[in-house]
ZABA-135848 format. One record per atom (N, C-alpha, C): residue number from 1; residue in three letters; x, y, z. Coordinates in steps of 0.1 Angstrom, whole numbers, plus 5000, padded with zeros to 4 digits. Layout:
BEGIN
+-----+--------+------+-------+------+
! num ! residu ! east ! north !   up !
+-----+--------+------+-------+------+
! NUM !    ALA !    X !     Y !    Z !
...
+-----+--------+------+-------+------+
% end
This chain:
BEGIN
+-----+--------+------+-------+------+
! num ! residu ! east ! north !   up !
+-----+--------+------+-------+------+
!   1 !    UNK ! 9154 !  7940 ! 5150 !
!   1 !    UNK ! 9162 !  7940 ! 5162 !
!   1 !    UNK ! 9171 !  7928 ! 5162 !
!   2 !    UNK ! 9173 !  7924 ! 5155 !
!   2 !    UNK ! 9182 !  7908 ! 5148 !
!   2 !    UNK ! 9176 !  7893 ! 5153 !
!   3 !    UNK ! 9166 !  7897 ! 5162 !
!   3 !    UNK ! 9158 !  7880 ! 5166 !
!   3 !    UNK ! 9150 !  7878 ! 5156 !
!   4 !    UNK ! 9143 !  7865 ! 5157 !
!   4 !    UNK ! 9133 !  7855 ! 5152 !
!   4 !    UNK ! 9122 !  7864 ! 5154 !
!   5 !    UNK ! 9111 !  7864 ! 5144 !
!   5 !    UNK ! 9102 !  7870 ! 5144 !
!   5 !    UNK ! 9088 !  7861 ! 5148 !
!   6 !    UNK ! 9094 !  7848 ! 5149 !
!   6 !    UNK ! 9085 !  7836 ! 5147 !
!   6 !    UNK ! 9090 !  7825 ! 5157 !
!   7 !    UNK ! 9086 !  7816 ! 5168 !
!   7 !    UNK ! 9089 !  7803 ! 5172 !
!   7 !    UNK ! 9097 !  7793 ! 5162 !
!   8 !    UNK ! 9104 !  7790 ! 5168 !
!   8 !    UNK ! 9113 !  7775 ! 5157 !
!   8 !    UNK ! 9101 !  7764 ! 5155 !
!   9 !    UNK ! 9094 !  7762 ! 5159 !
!   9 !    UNK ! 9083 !  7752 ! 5157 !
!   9 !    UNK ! 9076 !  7757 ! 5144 !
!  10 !    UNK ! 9072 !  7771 ! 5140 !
!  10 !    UNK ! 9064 !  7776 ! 5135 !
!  10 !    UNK ! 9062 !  7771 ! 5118 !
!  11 !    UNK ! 9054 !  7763 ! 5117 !
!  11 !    UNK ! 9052 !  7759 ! 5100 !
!  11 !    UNK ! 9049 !  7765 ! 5090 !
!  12 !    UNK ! 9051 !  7779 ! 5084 !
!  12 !    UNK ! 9044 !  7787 ! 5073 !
!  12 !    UNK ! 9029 !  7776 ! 5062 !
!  13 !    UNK ! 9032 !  7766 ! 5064 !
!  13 !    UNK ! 9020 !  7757 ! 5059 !
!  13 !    UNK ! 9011 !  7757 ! 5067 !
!  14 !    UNK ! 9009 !  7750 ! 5079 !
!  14 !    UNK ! 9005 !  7745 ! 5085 !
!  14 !    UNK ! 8997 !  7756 ! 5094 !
!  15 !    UNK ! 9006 !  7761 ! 5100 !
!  15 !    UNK ! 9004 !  7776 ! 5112 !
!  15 !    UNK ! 8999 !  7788 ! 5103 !
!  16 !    UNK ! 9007 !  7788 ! 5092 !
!  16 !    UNK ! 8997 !  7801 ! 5083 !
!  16 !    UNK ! 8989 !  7799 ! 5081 !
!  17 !    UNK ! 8977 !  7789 ! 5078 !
!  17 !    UNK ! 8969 !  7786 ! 5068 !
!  17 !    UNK ! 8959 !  7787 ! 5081 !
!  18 !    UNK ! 8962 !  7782 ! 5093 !
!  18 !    UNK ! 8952 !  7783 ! 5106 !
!  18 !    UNK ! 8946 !  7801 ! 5107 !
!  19 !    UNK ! 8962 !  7808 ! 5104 !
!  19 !    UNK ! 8960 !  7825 ! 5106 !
!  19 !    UNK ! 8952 !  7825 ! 5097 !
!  20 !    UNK ! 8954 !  7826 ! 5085 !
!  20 !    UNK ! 8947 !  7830 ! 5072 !
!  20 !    UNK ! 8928 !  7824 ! 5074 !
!  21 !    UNK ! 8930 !  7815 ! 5077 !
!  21 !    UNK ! 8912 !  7811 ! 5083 !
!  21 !    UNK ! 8905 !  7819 ! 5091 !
!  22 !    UNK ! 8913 !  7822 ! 5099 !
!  22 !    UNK ! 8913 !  7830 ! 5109 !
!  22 !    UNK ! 8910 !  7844 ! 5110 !
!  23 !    UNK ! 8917 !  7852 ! 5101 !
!  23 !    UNK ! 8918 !  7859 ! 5098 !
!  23 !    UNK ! 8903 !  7864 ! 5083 !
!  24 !    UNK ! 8905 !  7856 ! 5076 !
!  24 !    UNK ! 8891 !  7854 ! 5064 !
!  24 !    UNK ! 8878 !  7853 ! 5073 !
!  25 !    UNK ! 8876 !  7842 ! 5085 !
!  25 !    UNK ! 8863 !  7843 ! 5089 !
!  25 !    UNK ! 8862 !  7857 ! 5100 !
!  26 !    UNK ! 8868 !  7861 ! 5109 !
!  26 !    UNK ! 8863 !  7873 ! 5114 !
!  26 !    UNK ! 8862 !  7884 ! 5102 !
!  27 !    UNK ! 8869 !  7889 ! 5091 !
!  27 !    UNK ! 8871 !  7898 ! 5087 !
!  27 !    UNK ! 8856 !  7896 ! 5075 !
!  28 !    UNK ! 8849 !  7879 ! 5075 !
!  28 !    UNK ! 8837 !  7879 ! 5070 !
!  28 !    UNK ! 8824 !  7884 ! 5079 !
!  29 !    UNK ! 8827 !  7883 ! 5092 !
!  29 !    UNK ! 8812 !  7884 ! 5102 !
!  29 !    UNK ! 8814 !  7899 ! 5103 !
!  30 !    UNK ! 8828 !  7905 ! 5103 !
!  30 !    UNK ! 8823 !  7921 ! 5104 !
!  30 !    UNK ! 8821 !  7925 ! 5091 !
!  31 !    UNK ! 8818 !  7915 ! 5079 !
!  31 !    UNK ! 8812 !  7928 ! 5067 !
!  31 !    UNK ! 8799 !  7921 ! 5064 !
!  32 !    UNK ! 8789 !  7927 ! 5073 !
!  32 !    UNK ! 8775 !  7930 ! 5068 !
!  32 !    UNK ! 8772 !  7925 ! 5055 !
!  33 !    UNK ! 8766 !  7914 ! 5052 !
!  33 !    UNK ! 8759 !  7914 ! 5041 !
!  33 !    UNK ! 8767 !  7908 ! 5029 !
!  34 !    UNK ! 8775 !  7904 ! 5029 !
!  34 !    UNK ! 8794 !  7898 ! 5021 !
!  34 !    UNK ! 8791 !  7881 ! 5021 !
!  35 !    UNK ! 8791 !  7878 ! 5010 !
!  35 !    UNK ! 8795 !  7862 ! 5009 !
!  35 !    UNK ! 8805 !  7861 ! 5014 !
!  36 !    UNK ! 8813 !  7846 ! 5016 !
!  36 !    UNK ! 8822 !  7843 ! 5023 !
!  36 !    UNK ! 8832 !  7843 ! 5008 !
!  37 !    UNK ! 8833 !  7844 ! 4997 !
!  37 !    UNK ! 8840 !  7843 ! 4987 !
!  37 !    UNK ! 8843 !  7861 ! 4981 !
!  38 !    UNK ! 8836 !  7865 ! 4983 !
!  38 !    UNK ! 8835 !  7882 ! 4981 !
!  38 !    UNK ! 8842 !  7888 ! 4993 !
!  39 !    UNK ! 8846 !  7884 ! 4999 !
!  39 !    UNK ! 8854 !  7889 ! 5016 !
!  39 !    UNK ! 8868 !  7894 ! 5013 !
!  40 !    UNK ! 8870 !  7908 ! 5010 !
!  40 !    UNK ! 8884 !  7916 ! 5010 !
!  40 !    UNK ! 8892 !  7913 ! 5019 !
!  41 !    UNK ! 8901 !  7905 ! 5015 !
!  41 !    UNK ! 8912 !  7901 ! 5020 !
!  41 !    UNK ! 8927 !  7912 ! 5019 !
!  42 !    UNK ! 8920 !  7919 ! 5016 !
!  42 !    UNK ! 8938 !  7928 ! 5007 !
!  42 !    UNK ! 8936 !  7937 ! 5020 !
!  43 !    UNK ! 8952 !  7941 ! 5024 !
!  43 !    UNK ! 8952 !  7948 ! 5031 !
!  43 !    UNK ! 8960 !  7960 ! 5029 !
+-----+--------+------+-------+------+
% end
């Protein structure tokens, strides 16, 4: 729709890497039985 898809503050370093944690640890507690290194990240 031609806006920002993101805040002007927003750091792809900094702010991604918080998602990405974020994102790796819940998607570890819902798979039963999965090391934290074996955790499917692909989506």
């Amino acid at each position: 729709m031609g806006r920002d898809t993101v805040p002007d503050e927003f750091d792809p370093m900094a702010n991604g890497g918080v998602i990405h944690e974020r994102r790796h640890s819940l998607t570890w507690m819902l798979s039963s039985g999965t090391d934290w290194d074996d955790t499917d990240l692909s989506t």
